[in-house]
Each structure stands twice: as structure tokens, then as C-alpha cells.
C-alpha positions as a printed Julia matrix, in Angstrom:
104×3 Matrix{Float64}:
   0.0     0.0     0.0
   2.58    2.57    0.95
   3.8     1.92   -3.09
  -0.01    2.15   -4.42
   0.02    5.41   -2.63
   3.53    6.69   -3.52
   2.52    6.23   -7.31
  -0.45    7.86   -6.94
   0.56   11.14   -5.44
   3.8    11.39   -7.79
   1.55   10.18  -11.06
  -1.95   10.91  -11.1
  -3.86   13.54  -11.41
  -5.68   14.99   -7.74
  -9.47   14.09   -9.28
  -8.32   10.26   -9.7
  -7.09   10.41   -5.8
 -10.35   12.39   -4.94
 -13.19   10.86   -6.66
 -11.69    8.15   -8.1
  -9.36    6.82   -5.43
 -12.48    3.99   -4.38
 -12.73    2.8    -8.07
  -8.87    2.94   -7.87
  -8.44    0.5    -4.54
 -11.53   -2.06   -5.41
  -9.05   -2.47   -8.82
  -6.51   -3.0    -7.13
  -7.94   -5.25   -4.11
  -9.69   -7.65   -6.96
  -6.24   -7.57   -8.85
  -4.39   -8.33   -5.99
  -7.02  -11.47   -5.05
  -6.8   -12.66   -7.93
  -2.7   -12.72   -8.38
  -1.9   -13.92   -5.1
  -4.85  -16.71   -5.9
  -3.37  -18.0    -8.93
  -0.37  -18.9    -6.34
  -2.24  -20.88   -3.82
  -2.51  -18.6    -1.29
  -5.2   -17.27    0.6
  -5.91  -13.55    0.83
  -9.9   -13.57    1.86
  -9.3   -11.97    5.3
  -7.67   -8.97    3.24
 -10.96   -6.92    2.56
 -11.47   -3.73    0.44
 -12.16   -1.95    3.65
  -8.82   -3.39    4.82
  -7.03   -1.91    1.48
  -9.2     0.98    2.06
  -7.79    1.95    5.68
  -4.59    1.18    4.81
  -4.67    3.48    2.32
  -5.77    5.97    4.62
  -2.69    5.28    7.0
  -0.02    5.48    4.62
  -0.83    8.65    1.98
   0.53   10.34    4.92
   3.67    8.6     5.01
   3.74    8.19    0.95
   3.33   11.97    0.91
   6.38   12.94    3.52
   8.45   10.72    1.21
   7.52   12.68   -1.85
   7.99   16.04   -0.19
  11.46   14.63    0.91
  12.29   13.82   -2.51
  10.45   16.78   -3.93
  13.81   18.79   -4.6
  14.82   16.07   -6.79
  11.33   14.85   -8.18
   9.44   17.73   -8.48
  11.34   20.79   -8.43
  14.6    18.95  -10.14
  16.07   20.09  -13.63
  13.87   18.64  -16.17
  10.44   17.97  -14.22
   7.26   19.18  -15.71
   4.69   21.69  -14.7
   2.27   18.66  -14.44
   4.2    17.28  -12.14
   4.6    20.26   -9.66
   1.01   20.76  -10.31
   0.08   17.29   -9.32
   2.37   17.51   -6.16
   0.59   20.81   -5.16
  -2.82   19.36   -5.46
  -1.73   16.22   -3.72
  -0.76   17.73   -0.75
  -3.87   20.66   -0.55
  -6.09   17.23   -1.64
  -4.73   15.15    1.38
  -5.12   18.35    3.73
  -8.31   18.75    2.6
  -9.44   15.05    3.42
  -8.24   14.99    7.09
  -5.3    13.21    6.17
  -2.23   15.85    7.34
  -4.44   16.43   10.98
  -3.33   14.91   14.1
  -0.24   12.54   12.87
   2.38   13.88   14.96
């Protein structure tokens, strides 16, 4: 999860994470079932609401990362406006949700 939400904060745009971001984890929940299936093991106690929380714990962590890195991978010679713009939005998105209160 902590990759799922790295990639999503340094590669999609904020309206995916917003509205989308349930559409985005029941993909990847069934995907995940389905892989780990097709190699014998057992996965059914890992629920969407599972995936879903877990999201929820890590974006913060996923997003300190980025901001750590953001000299580099936002702000670096070479990066895109798109990509400043999505790391804006990202973090104004995540404060916005309740996700930047109350974690230290």
C-alpha cells in the first residue's frame, strides 16, 4: 500500500485520488485477489475496507516521502509543470481530506 500510494501522489492527477481513489483501490484489491490466488494462497481476510484503511494510514507517510524527494522529483532540472502541479494538489487534496491532521 505505501507503493499504491507513492505512485499515486507522484503520477496521477488529484481528481483520480479524490473521486476516483475507491474505483482505484476495489481495482486493485480484486487484482491483488486474484494474483496472489493463482499462487495458492489465501488472501480472503484482506478486505477492500482493509485496502481501504490502509490506504488511509499510509498517503501520509507516501506523501512525507515525496515532499522529501520533492527537490529532486518535483522541483529537479527537467520535471514538468504537471508534475509540480500534481504535487501541489496532492498535498492541498490530502489536507483537505483529514489526512495531514493529528499525525504527529
Amino acid at each position: 500500500m505505501k507503493d499504491l500510494s507513492l505512485f499515486l501522489i507522484l503520477n496521477c492527477e488529484t481528481s483520480l485520488i479524490s473521486s476516483e481513489l475507491p474505483l482505484v483501490l476495489e481495482y486493485y484489491h480484486s487484482t491483488l485477489q486474484k494474483a496472489v490466488g493463482a499462487m495458492g494462497v489465501d488472501l480472503s481476510d484482506y478486505t477492500l475496507e482493509k485496502v481501504t484503511q490502509e490506504y488511509k494510514d499510509y498517503a501520509t507517510n507516501s506523501l512525507l516521502h515525496v515532499i522529501t524527494g520533492a527537490p529532486i522529483w518535483c522541483f529537479g532540472k527537467g520535471t514538468s509543470e504537471v508534475t509540480v502541479k500534481r504535487f501541489r494538489n496532492a498535498i492541498v487534496l490530502m489536507y483537505k481530506q483529514g489526512l495531514l491532521h493529528n499525525k504527529f
